[in-house]
N, CA, C and O atoms as CSV, one atom per row, in Angstrom:
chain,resi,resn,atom,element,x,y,z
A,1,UNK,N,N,79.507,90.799,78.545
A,1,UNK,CA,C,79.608,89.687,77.633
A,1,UNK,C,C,78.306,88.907,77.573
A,1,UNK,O,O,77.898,88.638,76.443
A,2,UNK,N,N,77.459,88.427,78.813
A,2,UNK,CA,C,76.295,88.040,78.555
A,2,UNK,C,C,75.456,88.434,78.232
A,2,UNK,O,O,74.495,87.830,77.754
A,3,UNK,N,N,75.616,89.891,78.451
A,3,UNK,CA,C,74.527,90.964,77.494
A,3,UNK,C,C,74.466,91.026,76.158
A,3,UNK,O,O,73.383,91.115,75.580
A,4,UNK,N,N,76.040,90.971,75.292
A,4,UNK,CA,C,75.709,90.875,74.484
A,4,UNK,C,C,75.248,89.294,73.499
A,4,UNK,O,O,74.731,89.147,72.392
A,5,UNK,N,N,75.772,88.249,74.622
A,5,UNK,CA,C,75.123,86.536,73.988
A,5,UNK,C,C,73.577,86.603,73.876
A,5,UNK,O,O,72.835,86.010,73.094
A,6,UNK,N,N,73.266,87.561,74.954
A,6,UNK,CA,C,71.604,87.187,74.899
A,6,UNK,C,C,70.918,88.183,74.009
A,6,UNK,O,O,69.801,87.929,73.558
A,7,UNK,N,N,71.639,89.488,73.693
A,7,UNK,CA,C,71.108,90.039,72.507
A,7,UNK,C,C,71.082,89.248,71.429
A,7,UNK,O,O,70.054,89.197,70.753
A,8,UNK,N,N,72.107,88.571,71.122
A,8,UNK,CA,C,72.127,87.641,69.784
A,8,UNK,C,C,71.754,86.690,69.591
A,8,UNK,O,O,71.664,86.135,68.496
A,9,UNK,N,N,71.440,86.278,70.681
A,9,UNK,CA,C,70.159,85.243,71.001
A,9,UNK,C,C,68.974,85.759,70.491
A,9,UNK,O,O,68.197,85.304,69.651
A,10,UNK,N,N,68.966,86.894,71.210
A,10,UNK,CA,C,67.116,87.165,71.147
A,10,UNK,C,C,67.033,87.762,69.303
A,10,UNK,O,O,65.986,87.739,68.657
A,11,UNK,N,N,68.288,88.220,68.787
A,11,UNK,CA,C,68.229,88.719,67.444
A,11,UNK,C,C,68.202,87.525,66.405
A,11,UNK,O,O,67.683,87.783,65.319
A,12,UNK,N,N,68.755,86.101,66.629
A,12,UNK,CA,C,68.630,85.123,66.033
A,12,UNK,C,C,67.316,84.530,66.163
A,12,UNK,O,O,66.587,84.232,65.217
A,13,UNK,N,N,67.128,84.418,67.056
A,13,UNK,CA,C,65.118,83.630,67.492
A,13,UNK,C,C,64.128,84.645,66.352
A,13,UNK,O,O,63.375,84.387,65.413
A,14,UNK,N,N,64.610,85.907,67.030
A,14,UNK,CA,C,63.342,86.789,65.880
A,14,UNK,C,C,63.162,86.519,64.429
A,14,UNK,O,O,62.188,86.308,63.706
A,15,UNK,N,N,65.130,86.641,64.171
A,15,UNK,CA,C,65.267,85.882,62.819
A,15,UNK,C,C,64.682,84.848,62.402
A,15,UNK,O,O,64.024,84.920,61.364
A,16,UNK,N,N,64.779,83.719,63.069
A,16,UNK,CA,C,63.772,82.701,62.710
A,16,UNK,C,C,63.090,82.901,62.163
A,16,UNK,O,O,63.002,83.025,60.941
A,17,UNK,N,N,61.778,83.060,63.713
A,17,UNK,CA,C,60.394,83.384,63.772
A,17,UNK,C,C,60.303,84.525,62.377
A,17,UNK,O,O,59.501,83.885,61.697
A,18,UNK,N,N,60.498,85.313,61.855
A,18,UNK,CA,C,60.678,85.913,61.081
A,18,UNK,C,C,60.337,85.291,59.312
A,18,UNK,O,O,59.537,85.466,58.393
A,19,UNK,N,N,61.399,84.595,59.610
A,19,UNK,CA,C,61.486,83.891,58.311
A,19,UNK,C,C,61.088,82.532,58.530
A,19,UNK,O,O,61.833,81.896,57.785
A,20,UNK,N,N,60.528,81.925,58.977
A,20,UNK,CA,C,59.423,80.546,59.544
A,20,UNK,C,C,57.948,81.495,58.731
A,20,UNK,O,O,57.277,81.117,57.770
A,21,UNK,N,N,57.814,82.729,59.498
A,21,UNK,CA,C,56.597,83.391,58.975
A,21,UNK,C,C,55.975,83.941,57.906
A,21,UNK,O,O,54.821,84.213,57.575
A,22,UNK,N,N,57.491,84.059,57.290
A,22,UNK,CA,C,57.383,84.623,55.597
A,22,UNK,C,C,57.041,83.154,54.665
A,22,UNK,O,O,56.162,82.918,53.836
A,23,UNK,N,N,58.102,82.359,55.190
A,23,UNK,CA,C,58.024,80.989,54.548
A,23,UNK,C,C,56.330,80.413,54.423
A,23,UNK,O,O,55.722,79.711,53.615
A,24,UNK,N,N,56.027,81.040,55.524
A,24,UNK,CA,C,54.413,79.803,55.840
A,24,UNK,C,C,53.254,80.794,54.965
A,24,UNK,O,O,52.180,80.382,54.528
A,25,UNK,N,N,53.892,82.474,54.824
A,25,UNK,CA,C,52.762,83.084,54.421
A,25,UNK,C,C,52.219,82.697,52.622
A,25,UNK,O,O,51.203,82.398,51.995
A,26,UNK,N,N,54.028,83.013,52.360
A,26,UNK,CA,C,54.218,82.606,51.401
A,26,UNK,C,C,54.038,81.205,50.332
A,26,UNK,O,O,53.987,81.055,49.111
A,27,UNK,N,N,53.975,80.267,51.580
A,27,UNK,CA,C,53.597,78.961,50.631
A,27,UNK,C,C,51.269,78.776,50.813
A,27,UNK,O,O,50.536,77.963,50.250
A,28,UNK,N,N,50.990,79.637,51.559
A,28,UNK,CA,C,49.654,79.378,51.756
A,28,UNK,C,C,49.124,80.558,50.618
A,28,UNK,O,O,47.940,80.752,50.341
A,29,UNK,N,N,50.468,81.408,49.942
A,29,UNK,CA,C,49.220,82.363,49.129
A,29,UNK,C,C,49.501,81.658,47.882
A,29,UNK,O,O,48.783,81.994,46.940
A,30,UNK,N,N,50.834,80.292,47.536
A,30,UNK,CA,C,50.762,80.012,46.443
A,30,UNK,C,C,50.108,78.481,45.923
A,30,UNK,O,O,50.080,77.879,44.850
A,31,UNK,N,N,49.503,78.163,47.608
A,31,UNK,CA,C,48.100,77.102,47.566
A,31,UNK,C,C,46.670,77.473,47.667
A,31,UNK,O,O,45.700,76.854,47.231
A,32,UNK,N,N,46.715,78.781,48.429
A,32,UNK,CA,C,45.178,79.029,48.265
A,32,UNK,C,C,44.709,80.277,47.133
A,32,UNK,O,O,43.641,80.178,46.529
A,33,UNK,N,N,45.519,81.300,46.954
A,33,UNK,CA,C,45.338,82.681,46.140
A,33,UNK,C,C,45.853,82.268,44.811
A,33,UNK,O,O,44.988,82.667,44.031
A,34,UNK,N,N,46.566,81.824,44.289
A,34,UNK,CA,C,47.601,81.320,43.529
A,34,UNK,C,C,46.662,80.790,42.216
A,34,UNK,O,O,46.770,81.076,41.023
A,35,UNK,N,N,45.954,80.139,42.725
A,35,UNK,CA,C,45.249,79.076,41.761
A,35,UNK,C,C,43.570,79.717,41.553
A,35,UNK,O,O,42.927,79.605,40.509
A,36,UNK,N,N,43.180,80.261,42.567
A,36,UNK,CA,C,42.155,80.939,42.585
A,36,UNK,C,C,42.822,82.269,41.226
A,36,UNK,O,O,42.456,82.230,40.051
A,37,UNK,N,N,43.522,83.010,41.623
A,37,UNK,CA,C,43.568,84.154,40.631
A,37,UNK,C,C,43.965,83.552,39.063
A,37,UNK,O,O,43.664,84.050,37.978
A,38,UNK,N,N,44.819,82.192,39.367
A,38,UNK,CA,C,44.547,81.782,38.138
A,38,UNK,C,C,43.337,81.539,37.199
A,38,UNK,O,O,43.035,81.989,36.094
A,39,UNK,N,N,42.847,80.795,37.919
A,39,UNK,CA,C,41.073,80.164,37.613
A,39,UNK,C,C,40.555,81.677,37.065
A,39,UNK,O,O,40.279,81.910,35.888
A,40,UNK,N,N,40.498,82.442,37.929
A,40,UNK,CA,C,40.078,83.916,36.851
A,40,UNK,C,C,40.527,84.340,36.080
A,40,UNK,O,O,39.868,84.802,35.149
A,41,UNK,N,N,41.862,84.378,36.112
A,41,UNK,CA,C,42.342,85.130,34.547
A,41,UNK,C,C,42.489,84.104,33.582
A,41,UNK,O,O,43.217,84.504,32.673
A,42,UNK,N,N,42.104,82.971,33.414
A,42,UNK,CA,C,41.956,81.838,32.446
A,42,UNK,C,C,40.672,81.415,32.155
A,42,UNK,O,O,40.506,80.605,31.243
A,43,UNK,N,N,39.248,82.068,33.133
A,43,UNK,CA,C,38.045,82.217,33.195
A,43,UNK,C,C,37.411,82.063,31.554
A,43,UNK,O,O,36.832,81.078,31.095
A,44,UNK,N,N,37.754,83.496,30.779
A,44,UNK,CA,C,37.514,83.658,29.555
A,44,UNK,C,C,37.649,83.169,28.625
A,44,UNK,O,O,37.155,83.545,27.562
A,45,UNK,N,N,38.558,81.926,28.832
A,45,UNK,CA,C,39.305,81.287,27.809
A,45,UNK,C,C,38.983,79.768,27.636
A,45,UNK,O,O,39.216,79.022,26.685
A,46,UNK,N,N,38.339,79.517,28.914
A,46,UNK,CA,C,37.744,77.968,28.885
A,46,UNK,C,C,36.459,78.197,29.149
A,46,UNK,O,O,36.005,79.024,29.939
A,47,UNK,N,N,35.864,77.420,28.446
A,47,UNK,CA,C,34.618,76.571,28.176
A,47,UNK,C,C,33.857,76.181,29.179
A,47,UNK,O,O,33.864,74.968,29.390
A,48,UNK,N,N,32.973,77.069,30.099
A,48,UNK,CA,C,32.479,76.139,31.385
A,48,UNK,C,C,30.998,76.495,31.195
A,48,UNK,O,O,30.600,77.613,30.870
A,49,UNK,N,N,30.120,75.279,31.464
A,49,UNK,CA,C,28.810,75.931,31.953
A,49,UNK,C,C,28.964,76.750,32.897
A,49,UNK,O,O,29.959,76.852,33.615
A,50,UNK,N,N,27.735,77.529,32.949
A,50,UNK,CA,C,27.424,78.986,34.003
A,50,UNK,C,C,27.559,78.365,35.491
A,50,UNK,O,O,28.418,78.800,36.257
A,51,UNK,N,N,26.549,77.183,35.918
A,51,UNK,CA,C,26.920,76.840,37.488
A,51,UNK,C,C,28.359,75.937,37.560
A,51,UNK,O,O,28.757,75.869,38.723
A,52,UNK,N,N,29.063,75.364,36.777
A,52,UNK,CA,C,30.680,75.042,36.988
A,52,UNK,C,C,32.031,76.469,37.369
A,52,UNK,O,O,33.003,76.390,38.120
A,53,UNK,N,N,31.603,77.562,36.581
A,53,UNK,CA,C,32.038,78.416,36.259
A,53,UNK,C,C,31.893,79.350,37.587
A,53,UNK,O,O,32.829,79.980,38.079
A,54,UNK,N,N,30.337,79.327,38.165
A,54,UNK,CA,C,30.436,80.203,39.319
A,54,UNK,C,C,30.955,79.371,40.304
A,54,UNK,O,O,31.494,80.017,41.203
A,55,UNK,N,N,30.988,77.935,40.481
A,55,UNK,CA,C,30.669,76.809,41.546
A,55,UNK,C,C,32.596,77.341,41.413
A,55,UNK,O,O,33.148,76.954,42.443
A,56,UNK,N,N,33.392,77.909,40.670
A,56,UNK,CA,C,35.435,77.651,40.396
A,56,UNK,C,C,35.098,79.175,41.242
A,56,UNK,O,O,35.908,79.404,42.140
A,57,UNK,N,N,34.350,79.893,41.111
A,57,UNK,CA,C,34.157,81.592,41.952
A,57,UNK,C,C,34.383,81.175,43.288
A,57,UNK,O,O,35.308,81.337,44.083
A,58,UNK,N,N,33.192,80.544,43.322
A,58,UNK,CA,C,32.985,80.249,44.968
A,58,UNK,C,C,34.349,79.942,46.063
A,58,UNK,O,O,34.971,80.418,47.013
A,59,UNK,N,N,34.271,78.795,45.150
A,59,UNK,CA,C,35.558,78.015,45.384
A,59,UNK,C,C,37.023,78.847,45.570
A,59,UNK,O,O,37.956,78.415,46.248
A,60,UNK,N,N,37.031,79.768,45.038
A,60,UNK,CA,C,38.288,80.462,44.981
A,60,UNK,C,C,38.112,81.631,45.865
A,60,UNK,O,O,39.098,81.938,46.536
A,61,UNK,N,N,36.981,82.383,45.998
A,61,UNK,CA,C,36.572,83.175,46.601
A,61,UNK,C,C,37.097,82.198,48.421
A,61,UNK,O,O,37.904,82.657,49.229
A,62,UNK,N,N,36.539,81.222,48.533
A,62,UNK,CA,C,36.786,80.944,49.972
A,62,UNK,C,C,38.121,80.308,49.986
A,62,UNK,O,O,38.548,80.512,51.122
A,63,UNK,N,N,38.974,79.665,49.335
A,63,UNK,CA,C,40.324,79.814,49.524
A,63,UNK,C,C,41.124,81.045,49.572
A,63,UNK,O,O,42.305,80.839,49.849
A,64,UNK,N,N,40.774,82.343,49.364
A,64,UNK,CA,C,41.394,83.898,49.497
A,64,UNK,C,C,40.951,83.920,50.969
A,64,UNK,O,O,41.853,84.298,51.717
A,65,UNK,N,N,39.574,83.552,51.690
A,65,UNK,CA,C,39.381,84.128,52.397
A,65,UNK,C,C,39.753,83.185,53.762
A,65,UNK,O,O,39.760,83.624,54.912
A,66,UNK,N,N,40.084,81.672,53.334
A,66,UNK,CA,C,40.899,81.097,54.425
A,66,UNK,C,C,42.116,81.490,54.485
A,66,UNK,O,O,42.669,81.285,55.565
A,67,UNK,N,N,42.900,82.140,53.430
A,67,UNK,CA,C,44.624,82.125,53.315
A,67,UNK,C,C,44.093,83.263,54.099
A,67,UNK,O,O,44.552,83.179,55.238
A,68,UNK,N,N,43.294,84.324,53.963
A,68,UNK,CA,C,43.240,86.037,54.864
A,68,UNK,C,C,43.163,85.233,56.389
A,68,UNK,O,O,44.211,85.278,57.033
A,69,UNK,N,N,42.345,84.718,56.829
A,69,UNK,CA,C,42.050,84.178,58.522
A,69,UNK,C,C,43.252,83.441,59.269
A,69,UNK,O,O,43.557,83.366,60.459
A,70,UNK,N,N,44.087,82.676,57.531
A,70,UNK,CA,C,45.298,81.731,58.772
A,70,UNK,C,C,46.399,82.618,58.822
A,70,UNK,O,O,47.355,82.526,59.593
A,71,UNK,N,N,46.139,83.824,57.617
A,71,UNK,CA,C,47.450,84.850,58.001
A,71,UNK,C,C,47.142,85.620,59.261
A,71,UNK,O,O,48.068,86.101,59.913
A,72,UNK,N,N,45.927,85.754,59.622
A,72,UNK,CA,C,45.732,86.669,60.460
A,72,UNK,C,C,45.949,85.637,61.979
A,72,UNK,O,O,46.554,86.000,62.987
A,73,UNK,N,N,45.685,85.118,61.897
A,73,UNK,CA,C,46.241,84.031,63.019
A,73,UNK,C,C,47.278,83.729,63.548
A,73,UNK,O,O,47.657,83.601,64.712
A,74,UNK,N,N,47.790,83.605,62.398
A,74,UNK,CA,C,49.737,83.498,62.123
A,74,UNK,C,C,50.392,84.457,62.902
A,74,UNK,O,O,51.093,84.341,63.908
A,75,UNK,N,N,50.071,85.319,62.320
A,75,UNK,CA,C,50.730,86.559,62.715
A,75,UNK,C,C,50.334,87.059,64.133
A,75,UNK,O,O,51.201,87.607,64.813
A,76,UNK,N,N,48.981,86.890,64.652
A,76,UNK,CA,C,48.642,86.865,65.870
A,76,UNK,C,C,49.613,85.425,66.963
A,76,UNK,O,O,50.106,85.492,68.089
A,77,UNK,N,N,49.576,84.887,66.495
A,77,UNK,CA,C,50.222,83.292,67.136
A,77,UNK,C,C,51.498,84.019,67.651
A,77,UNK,O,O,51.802,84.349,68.797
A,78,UNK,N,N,52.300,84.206,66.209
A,78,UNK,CA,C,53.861,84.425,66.059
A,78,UNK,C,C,54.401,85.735,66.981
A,78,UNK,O,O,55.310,85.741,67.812
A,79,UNK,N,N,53.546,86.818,66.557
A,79,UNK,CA,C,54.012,88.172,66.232
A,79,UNK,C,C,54.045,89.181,67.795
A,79,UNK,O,O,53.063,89.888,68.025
A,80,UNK,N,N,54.554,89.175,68.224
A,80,UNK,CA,C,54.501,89.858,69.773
A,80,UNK,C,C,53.844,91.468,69.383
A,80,UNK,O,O,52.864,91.977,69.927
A,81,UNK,N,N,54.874,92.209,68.053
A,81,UNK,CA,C,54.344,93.542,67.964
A,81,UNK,C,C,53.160,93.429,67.502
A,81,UNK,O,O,52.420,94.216,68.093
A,82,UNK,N,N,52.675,92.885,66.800
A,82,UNK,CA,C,51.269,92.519,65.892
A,82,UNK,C,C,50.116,92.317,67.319
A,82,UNK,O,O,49.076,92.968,67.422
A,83,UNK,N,N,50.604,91.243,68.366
A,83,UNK,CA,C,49.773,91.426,69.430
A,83,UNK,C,C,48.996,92.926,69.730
A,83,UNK,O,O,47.888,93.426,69.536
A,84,UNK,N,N,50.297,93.308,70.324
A,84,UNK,CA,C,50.390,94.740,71.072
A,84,UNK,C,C,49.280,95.749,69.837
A,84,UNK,O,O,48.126,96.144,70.002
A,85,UNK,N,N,50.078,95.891,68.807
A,85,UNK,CA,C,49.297,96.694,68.372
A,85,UNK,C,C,48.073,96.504,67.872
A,85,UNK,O,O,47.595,97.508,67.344
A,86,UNK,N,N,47.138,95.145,67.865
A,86,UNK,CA,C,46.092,94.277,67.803
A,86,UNK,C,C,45.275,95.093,68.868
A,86,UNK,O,O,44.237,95.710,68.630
A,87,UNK,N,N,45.933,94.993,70.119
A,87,UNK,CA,C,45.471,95.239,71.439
A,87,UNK,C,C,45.274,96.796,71.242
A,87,UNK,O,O,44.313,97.514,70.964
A,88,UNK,N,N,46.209,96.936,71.429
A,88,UNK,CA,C,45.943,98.714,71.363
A,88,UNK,C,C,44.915,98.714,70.441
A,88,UNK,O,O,44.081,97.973,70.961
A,89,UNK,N,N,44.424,99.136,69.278
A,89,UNK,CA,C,43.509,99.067,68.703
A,89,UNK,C,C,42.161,98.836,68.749
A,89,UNK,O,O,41.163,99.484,68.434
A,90,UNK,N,N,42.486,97.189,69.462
A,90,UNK,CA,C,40.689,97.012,69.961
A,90,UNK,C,C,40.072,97.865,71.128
A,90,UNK,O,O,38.937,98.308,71.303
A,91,UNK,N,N,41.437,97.945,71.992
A,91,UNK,CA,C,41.420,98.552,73.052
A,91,UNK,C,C,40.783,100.001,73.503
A,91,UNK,O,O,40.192,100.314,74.537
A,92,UNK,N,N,41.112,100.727,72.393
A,92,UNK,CA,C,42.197,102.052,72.494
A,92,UNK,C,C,40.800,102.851,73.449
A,92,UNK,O,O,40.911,103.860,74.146
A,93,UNK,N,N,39.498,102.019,73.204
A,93,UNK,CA,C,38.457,103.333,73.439
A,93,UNK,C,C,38.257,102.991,74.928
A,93,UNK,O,O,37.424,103.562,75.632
A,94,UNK,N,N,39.217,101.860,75.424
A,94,UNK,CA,C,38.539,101.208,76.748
A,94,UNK,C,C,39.466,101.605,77.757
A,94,UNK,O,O,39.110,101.738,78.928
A,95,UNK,N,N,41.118,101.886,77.211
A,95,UNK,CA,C,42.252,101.990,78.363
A,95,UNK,C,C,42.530,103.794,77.800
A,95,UNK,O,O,42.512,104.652,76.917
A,96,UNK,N,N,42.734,103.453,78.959
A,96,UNK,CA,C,42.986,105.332,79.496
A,96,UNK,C,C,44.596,106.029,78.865
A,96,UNK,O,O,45.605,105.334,78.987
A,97,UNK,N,N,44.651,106.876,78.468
A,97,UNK,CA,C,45.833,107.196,78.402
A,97,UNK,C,C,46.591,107.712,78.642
A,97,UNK,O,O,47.258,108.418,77.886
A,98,UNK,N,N,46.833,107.436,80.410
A,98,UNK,CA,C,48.292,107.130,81.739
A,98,UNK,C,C,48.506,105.459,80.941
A,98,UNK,O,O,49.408,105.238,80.133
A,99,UNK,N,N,47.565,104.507,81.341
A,99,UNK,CA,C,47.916,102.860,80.842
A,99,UNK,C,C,48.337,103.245,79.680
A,99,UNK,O,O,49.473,103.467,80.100
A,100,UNK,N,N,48.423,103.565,78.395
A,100,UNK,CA,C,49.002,103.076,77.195
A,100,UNK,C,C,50.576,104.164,77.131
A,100,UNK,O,O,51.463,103.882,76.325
A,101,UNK,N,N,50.677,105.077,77.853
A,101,UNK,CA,C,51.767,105.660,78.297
A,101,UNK,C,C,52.692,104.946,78.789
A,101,UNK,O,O,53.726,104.588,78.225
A,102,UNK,N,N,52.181,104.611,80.367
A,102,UNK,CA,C,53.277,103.207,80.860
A,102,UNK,C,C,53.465,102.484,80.205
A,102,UNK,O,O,54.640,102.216,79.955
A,103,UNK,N,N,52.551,101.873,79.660
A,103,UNK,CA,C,52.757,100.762,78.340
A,103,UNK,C,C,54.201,100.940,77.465
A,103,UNK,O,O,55.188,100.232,77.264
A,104,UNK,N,N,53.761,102.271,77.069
A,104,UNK,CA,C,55.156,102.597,76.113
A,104,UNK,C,C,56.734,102.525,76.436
A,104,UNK,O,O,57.771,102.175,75.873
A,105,UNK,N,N,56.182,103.222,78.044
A,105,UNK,CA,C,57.251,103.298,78.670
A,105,UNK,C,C,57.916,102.545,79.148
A,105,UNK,O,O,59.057,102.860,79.487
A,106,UNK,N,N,57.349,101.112,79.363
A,106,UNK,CA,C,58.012,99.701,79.636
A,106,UNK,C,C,58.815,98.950,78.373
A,106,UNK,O,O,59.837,98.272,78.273
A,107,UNK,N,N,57.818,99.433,77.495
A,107,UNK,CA,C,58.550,98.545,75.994
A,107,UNK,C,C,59.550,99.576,75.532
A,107,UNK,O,O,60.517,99.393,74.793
A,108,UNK,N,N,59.256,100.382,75.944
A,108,UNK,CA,C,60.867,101.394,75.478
A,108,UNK,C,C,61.932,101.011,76.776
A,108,UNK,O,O,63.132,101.135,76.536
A,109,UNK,N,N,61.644,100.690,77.726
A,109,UNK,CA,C,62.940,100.825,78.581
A,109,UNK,C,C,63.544,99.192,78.099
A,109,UNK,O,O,64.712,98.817,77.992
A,110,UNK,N,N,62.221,98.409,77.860
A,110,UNK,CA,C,62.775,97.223,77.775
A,110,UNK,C,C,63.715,96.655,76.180
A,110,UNK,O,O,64.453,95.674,76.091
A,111,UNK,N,N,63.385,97.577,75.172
A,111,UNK,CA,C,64.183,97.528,74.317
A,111,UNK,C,C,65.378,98.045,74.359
A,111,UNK,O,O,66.191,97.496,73.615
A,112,UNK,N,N,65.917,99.301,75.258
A,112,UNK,CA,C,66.644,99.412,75.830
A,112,UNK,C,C,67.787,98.534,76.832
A,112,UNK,O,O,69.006,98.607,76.986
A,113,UNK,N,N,66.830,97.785,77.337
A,113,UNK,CA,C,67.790,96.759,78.137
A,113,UNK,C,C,68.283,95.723,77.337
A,113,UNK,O,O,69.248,95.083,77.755
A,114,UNK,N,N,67.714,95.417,76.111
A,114,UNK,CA,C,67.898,94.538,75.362
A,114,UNK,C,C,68.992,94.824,74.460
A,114,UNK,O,O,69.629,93.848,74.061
A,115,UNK,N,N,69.369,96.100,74.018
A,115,UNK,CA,C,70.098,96.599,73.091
A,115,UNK,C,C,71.234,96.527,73.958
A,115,UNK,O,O,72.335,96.911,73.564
């Protein structure tokens, strides 16, 4: 019986975290990307001097590329698998592979215990 409270525990938290993460991705691509891709496809149609016109580029260009850094953050902050496989990755040329074996073999037994 407590096995299964704390599965549904741990399946409700993810839920959250889950949807906390969609929510936050989602409202930062329709403040920073949102208005930027607008500004371009309405580019042609308004009237700007040449340095106003590149100065709305710029500008939009680095709101795409803050919404890319706080997603990538986010998801690093939030994301336990996103860690792991972050790690593995940077990793992969530095840990041996007995370590990323055990590795596996812990997060498989431990999803196991969890189920």
């Amino acid at each position: 019986m407590r096995g299964r409270f704390r599965c549904h525990r741990e399946a409700s938290r993810s839920s959250n975290i889950l949807t906390i993460t969609l929510v936050a991705v989602v409202i930062m691509f329709f403040i920073f990307v949102a208005p930027s891709e607008t500004m371009l496809a309405l580019k042609n149609n308004i009237t700007m001097d040449k340095i106003s016109s590149q100065a709305v580029v710029d500008i939009s260009h680095l709101m795409q590329t803050f919404n890319f850094a706080v997603n990538f953050l986010l998801y690093s902050v939030i994301n336990p698998y996103f860690r792991r496989s972050l790690k593995y990755i940077l990793l992969c040329n530095f840990v041996s592979n007995d370590q990323i074996l055990k590795s596996r073999k812990r997060a498989f037994r431990r999803r196991l215990t969890i189920q």
